[in-house]
C-alpha positions in Angstrom: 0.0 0.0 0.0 1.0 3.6 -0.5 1.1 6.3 1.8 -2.0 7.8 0.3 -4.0 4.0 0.6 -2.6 3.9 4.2 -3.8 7.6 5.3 -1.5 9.8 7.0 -2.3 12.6 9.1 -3.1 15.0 6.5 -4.8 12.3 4.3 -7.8 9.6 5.8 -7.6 6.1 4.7 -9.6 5.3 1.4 -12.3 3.7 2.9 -12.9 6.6 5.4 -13.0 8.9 2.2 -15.7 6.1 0.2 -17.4 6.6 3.9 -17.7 10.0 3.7 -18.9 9.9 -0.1 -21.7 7.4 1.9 -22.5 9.8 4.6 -22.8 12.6 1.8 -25.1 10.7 0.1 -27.1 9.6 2.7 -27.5 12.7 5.2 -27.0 15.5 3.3 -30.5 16.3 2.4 -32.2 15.9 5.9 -28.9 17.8 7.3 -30.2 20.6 4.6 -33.4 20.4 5.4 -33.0 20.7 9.1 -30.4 23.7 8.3 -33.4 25.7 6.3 -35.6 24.8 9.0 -33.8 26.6 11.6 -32.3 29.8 9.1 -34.4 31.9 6.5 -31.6 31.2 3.5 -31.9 28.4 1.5 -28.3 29.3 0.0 -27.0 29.7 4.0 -28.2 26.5 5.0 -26.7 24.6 2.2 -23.3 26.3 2.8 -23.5 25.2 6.4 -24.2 21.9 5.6 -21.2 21.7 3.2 -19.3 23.7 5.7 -20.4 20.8 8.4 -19.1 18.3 6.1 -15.3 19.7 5.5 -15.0 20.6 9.6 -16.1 16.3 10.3 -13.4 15.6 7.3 -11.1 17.9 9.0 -11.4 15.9 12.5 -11.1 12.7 10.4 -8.0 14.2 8.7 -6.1 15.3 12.2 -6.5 11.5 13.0 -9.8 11.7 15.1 -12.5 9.1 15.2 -16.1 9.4 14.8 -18.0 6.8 16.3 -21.8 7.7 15.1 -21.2 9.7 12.0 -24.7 10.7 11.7 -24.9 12.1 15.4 -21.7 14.0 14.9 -23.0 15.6 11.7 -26.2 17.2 13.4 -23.8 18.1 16.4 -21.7 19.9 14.1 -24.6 21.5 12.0 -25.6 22.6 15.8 -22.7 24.3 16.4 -22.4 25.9 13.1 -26.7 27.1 13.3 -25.7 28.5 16.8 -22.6 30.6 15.2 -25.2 31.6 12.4 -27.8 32.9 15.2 -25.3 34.7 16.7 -24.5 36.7 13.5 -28.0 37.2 12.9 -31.6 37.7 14.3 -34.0 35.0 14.5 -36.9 34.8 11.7 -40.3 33.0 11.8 -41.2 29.4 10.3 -42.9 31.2 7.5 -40.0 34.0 6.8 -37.9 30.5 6.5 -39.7 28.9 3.5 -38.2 31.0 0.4 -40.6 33.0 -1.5 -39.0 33.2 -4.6 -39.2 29.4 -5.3 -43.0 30.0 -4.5 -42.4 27.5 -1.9 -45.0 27.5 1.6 -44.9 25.7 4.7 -47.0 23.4 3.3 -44.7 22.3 1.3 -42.3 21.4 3.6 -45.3 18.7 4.5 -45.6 15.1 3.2 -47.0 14.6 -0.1 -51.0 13.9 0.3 -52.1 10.7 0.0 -55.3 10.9 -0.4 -58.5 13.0 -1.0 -60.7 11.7 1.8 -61.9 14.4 4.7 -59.4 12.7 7.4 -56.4 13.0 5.2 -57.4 16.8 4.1 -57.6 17.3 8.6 -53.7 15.8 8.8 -52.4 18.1 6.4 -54.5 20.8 7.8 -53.4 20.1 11.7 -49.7 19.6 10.6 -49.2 22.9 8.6 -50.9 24.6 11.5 -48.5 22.4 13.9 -45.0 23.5 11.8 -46.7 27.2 11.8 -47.1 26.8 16.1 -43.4 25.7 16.3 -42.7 29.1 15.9 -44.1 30.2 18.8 -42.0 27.5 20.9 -38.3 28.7 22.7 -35.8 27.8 20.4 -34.9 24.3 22.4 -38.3 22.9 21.7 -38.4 23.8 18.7 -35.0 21.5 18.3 -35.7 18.8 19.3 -39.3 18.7 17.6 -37.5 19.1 14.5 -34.6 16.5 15.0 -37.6 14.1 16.8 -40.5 14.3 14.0 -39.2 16.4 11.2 -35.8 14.5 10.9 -36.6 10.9 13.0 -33.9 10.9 15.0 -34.1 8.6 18.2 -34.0 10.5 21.7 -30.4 8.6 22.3 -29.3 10.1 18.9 -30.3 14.0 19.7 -28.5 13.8 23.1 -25.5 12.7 21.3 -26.5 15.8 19.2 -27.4 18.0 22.1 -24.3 17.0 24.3 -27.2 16.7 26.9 -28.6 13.1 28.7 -31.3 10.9 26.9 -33.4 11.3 29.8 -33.1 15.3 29.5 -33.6 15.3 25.7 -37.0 12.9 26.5 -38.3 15.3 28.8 -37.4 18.2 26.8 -39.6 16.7 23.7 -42.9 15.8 26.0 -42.8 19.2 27.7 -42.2 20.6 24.2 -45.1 18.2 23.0 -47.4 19.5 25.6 -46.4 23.0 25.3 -47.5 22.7 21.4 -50.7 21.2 22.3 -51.4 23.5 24.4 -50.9 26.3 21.4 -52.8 24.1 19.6 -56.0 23.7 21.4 -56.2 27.4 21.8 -58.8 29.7 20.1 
């Protein structure tokens, strides 16, 4: 093998780099999608997600391992949201959905199904739940999104969250009953 095929500090093994081709492949999307969930530009988000991408090859390239790939990704995205927040002010569900693509919240929603009454309801009561997330503090509204937008397990966002499973699992029912309770009111 050659130096290159064996890795060296500046340069991961082959397979980490056909792993990383994987990962690309397989997370990038939702880690976009979660980015433009959380910031207004579509064009932002997707440089943060690349950005997130080069900082885990980075670590892999200094000679660090990643145990969970997929956890380490959204914990990097985190970071790199939090840094964007910083920068900027806060904007609403709706002011996140570009306009100019004539895109809306509810198309952000899963495709319909069907055309029966119940169907048009679960649409209606899930566009009016991602419009109420808005209204949640900013840590609800995390871990609703990495819980039920992205499917993330609770063990998975506390990886993500650098927090205990058992915190995360509270966070997400008290989050769930906060945005009930926006729900059910007039």
């Amino acid at each position: 093998m050659s130096k290159k095929e064996e890795g060296t500090p500046s340069q991961p093994p082959r397979d980490t780099e056909q792993a990383f081709c994987e990962a690309f492949e397989l997370y990038s999307d939702e880690l976009l999608r979660h980015a433009h969930l959380r910031i207004s530009d579509r064009d932002r988000a997707l440089e943060l997600t690349q950005e997130c991408f080069l900082r885990a090859w980075q670590y892999v390239s200094r000679g660090e391992e990643i145990r969970e790939l997929r956890p380490f990704l959204y914990r990097t995205l985190r970071h790199l949201i939090i840094d964007e927040y910083r920068k900027s002010k806060s904007y609403s569900l709706e002011g996140m959905v570009d306009e100019e693509e004539g895109e809306s919240v509810e198309s952000l929603l899963p495709p319909e199904e069907s055309n029966t009454l119940e169907a048009a309801m679960e649409r209606f009561d899930a566009s009016r739940a991602l419009e109420l997330l808005d209204k949640l503090p900013d840590s609800y509204r995390e871990v609703l999104s990495l819980r039920y937008i992205e499917g993330l397990s609770p063990k998975e966002i506390a990886v993500i969250l650098e927090e205990s499973e058992n915190v995360v699992s509270v966070r997400i029912y008290r989050s769930l009953k906060k945005l009930r309770v926006l729900f059910d009111a007039p």
